[in-house]
C-alpha positions in Angstrom: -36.2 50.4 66.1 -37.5 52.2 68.8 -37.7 55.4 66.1 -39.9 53.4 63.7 -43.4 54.7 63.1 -45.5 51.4 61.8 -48.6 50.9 60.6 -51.4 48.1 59.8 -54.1 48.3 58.2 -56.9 45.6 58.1 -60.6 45.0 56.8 -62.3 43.4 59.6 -62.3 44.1 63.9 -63.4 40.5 64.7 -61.1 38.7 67.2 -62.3 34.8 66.0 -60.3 34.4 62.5 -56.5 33.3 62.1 -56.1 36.8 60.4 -57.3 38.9 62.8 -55.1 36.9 65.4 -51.9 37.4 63.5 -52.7 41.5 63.5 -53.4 41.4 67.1 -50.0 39.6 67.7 -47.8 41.5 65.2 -49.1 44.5 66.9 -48.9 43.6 70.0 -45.6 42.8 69.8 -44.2 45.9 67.8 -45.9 48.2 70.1 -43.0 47.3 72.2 -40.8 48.2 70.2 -42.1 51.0 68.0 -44.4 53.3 67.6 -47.8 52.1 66.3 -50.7 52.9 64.5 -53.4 50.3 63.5 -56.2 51.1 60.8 -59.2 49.3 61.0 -62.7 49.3 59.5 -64.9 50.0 62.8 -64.6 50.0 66.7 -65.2 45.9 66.9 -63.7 43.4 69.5 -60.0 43.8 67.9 -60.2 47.6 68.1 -61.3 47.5 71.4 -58.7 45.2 72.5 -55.5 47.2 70.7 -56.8 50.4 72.5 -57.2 48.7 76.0 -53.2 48.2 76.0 -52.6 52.1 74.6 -52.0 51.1 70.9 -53.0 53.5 68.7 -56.3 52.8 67.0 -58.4 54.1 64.0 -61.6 53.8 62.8 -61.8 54.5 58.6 -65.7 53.2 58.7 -65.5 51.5 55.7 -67.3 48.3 54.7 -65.3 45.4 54.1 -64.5 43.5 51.0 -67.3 40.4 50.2 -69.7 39.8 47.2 -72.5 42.1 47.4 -75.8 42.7 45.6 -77.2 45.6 43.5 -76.6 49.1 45.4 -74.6 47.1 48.2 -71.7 47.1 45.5 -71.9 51.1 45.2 -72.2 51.6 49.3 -69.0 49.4 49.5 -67.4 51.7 47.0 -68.8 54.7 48.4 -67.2 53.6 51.7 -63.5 52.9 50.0 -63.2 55.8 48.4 -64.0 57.7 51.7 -61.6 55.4 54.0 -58.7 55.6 50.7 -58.8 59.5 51.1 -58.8 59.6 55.4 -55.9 57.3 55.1 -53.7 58.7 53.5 -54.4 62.0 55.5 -53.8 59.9 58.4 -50.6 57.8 57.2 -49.5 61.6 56.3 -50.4 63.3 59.4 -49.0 60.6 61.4 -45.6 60.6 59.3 -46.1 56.8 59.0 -42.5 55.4 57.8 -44.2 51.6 56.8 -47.7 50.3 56.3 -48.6 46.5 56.7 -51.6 45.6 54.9 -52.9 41.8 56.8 -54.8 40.5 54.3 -55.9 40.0 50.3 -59.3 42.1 51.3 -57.1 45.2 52.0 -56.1 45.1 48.2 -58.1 48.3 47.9 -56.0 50.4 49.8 -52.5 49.0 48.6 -51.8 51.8 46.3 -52.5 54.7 49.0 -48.9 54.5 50.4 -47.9 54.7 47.2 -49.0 57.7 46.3 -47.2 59.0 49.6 -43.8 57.3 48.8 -44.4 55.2 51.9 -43.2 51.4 51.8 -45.8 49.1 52.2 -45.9 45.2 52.9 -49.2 43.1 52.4 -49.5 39.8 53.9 -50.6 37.0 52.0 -52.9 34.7 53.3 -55.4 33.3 51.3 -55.1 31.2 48.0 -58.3 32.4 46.3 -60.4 29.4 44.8 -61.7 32.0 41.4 -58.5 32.2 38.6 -60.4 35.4 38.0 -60.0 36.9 41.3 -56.2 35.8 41.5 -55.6 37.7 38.3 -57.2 40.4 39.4 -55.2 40.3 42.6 -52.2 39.9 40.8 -52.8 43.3 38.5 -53.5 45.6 41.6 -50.3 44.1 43.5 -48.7 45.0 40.4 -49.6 48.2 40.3 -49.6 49.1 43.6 -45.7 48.4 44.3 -46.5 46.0 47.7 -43.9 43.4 48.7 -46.1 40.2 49.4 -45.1 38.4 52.3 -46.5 35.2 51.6 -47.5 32.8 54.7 -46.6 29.8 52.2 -44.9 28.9 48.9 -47.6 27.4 48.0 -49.9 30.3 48.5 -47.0 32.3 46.9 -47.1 30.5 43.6 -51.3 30.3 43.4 -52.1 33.7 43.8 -48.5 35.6 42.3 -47.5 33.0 39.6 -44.0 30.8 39.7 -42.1 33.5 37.8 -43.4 36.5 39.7 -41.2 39.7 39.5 -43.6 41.3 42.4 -40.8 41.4 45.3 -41.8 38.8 47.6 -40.7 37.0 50.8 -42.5 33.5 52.6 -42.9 34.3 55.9 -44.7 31.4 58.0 -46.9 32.4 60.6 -46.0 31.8 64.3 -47.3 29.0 66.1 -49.6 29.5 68.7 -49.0 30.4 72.1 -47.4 27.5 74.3 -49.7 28.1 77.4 -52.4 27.3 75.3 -51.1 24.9 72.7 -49.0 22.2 74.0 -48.4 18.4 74.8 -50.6 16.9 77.4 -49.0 16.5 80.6 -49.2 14.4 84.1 -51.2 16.9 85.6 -53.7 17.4 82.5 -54.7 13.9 82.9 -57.8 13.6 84.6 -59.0 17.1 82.8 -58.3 15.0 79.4 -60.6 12.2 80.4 -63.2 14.5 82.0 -63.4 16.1 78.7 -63.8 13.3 76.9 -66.6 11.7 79.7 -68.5 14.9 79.8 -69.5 14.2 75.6 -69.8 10.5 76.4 -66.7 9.0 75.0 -64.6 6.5 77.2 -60.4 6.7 77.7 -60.0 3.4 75.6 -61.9 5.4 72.9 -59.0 6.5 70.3 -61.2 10.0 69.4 -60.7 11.9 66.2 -60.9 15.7 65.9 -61.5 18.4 63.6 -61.7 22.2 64.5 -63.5 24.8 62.2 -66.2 27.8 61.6 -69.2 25.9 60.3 -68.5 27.3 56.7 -68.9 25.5 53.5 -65.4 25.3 52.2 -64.0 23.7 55.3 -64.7 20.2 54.8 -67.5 19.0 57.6 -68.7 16.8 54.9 -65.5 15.2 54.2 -64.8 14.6 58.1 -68.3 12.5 58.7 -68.0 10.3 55.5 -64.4 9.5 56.6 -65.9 9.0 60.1 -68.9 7.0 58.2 -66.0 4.6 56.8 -64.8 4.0 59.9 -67.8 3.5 62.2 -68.5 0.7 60.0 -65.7 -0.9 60.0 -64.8 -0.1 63.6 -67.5 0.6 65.2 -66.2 0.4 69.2 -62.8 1.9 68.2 -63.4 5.9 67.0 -65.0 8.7 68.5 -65.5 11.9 66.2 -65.9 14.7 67.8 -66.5 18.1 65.7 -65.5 21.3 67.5 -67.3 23.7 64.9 -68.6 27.3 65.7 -71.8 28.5 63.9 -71.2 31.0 61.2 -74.0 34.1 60.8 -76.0 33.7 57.9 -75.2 29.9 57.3 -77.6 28.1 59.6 -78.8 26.0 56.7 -75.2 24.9 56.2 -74.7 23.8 59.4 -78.6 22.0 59.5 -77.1 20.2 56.5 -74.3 18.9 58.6 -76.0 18.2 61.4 -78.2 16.1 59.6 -75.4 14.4 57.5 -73.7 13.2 61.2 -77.3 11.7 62.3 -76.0 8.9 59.9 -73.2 7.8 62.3 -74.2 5.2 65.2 -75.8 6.7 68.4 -73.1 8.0 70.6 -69.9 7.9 68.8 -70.2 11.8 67.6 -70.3 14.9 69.3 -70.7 18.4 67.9 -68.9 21.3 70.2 -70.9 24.7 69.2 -68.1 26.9 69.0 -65.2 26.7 71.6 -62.5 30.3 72.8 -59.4 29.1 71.7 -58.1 28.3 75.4 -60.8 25.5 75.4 -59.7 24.4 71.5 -56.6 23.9 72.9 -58.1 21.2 75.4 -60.3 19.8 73.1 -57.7 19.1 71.2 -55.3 17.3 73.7 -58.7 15.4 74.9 -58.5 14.0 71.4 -55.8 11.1 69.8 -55.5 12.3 66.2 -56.6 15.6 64.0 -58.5 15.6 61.1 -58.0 18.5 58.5 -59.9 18.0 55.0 -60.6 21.7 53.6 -62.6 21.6 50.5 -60.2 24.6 49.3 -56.3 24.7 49.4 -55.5 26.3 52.8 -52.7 28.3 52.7 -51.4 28.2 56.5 -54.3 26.6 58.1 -53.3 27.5 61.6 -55.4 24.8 63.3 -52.5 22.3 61.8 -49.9 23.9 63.7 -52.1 24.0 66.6 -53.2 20.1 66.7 -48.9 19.6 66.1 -48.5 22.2 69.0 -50.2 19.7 71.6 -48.4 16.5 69.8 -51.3 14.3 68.5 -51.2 13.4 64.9 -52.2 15.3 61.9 -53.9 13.0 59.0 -54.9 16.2 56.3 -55.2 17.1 52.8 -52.3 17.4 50.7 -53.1 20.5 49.8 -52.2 24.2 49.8 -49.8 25.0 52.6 -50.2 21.8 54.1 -47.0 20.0 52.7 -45.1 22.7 54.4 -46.4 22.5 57.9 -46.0 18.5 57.7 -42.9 18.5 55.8 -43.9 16.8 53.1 -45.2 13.9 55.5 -42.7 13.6 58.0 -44.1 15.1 60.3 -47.9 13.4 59.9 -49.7 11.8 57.0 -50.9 13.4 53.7 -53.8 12.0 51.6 -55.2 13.0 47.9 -58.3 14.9 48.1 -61.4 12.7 48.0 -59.5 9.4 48.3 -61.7 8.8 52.0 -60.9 5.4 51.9 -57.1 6.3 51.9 -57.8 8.9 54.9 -59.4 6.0 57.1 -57.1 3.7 56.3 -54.1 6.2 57.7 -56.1 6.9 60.5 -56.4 3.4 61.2 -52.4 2.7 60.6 -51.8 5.5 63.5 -54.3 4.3 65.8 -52.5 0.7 65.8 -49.0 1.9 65.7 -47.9 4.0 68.7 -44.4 3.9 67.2 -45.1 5.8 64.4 -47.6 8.1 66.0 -44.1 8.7 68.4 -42.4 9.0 65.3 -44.6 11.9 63.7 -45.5 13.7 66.6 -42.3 14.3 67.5 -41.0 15.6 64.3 -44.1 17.9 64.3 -42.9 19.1 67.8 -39.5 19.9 66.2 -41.1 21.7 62.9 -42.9 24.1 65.4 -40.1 24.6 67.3 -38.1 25.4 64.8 -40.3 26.5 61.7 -42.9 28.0 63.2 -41.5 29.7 66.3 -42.9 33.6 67.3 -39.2 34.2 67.9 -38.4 33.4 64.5 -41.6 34.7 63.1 -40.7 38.4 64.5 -37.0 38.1 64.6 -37.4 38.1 60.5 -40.4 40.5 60.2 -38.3 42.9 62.4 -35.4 42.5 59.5 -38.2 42.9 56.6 -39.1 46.2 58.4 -35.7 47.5 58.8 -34.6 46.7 55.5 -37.6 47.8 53.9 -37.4 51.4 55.7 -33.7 51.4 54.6 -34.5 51.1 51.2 -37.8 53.3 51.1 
């Protein structure tokens, strides 16, 4: 594999979204082993951090793909069509033998390998909310030859149809990484109950999590009126803690939220401003059971895998990729969206039954292991690359 020249290609440099993650792990990893090339919009945090371990990195200056305004709609185009025509100079020039496309906001570029005779893939992972924008999204994979590699079957069947002829594979993401992510041990302890001290919540506290950007389809609302229905029924049991980063441009969102958790008693909820995901991971073992309510259908909410990477219980939305992680429930507890009085009354099951929270962690454990594993994870994308040269 060593011969392989690879390529990936995505829309946005940040370093603080699952997305972004995944490109900086997948080319990471294949740097090892092959030569290449990443393709990004600007010199951001991921660019930056690529070229510091000697990948290959460019810049196409190009604005990313978001709802825009009047003449922002014609400097995004303008930008496209400039970055469409240097990348395939590049991608030519470089005698790139595969392109990976990370996202469903690359979709304008899916068509310039094409036009080369170069294979590309394009991850899938998003399951877009509009039926509009899936069709759309579906018409331009079409066209544009791609093989989908879809991080769930359920975003697979939302955004390509059941009977797609598009070729396609489900590829799970990899879970995270095990220094990080894991069970709390012996030695973690007294760093778990200084945690939980330093926001004011006791060890006999049984303290309920979520992790998320501060965005409006997450489902902060949803966590504080299940909290709500449990603070007044329980109110010396729960803790709710809320480890939520603030997003640019939506500070009135996260007023609204803030002003929505005034409504629980004094002292039983904390909001942690944004955390690096070293310190999620011990927010998260600090805690006794994760709470995952999205307002949209999550594809592969990584976060899940995450809160089932450091063995506490996963109560969530039976929604979107969801099933999958859990295993259809056995491996933590799935409620119908909306039904809150449902959520707190699972909660409420796992707080008073250490058997079964035994009983669910441990098949989580097994699912990451297993399912979700980066040895896995690359051990098949390696195979997908192989073939897919083979065959291009």
């Amino acid at each position: 594999m060593s011969d392989l020249r690879i390529a990936y290609f995505g829309s946005s440099s940040a370093v603080d979204g699952g997305s972004e993650l995944c490109l900086l792990r997948m080319a990471k990893y294949f740097h090892e082993k092959a030569q290449v090339t990443v393709f990004l919009p600007d010199e951001g945090p991921l660019h930056q951090e690529l070229a510091s371990i000697g990948v290959d990195v460019v810049s196409l200056d190009f604005l990313r793909l978001r709802r825009y305004s009047g003449l922002g709609w014609l400097r995004w185009y303008q930008s496209v069509w400039s970055a469409r025509r240097r990348l395939a100079r590049e991608l030519k020039a470089r005698q790139i033998d595969l392109i990976h496309f990370n996202d469903v906001i690359d979709l304008p570029y899916y068509s310039v390998p094409q036009t080369l005779g170069i294979p590309a893939l394009a991850h899938l992972r998003l399951i877009l909310a509009s039926s509009f924008a899936r069709k759309v999204y579906r018409h331009f994979v079409q066209r544009s030859g791609v093989t989908i590699l879809a991080v769930s079957q359920a975003a697979k069947e939302a955004m390509l149809g059941v009977e797609t002829k598009n070729p396609n594979r489900i590829v799970y993401d990899p879970g995270p990484s095990q220094e990080r992510f894991h069970p709390c041990s012996n030695d973690e302890l007294e760093e778990r109950s200084r945690l939980r001290k330093s926001v004011g919540f006791d060890d006999h506290h049984f303290v309920i999590v979520m992790v998320s950007k501060l965005l409006e389809n997450k489902g902060h609302f949803n966590f504080i009126k299940v909290a709500s229905l449990l603070a007044e029924k329980y109110s010396n049991k729960y803790r709710f803690l809320m480890v939520a980063a603030p997003a640019p441009g939506r500070e009135s969102y996260q007023q609204e939220v803030m002003k929505s958790a005034q409504s629980l008693p004094a002292g039983t909820f904390e909001w942690i401003p944004g955390a690096t995901n070293e310190e999620v991971g011990n927010w998260l073992r600090a805690s006794d059971l994760f709470l995952h309510l999205p307002d949209t259908a999550d594809s592969f909410p990584g976060v899940v895998v995450e809160a089932m990477s450091c063995r506490i219980p996963v109560v969530a939305y039976n929604v979107g990729g969801i099933p999958e992680q859990l295993d259809e429930g056995r491996a933590g507890m799935l409620i119908q969206p909306q039904d809150f009085p449902s959520a707190a009354q699972a909660i409420d099951s796992l707080r008073t039954d250490a058997e079964k929270r035994i009983i669910l962690t441990s098949a989580a454990m097994d699912r990451v292991d297993n399912e979700f594993s980066a040895e896995k994870h690359f051990k098949t994308l390696s195979g997908i690359y192989e073939k897919t040269c083979r065959v291009g």
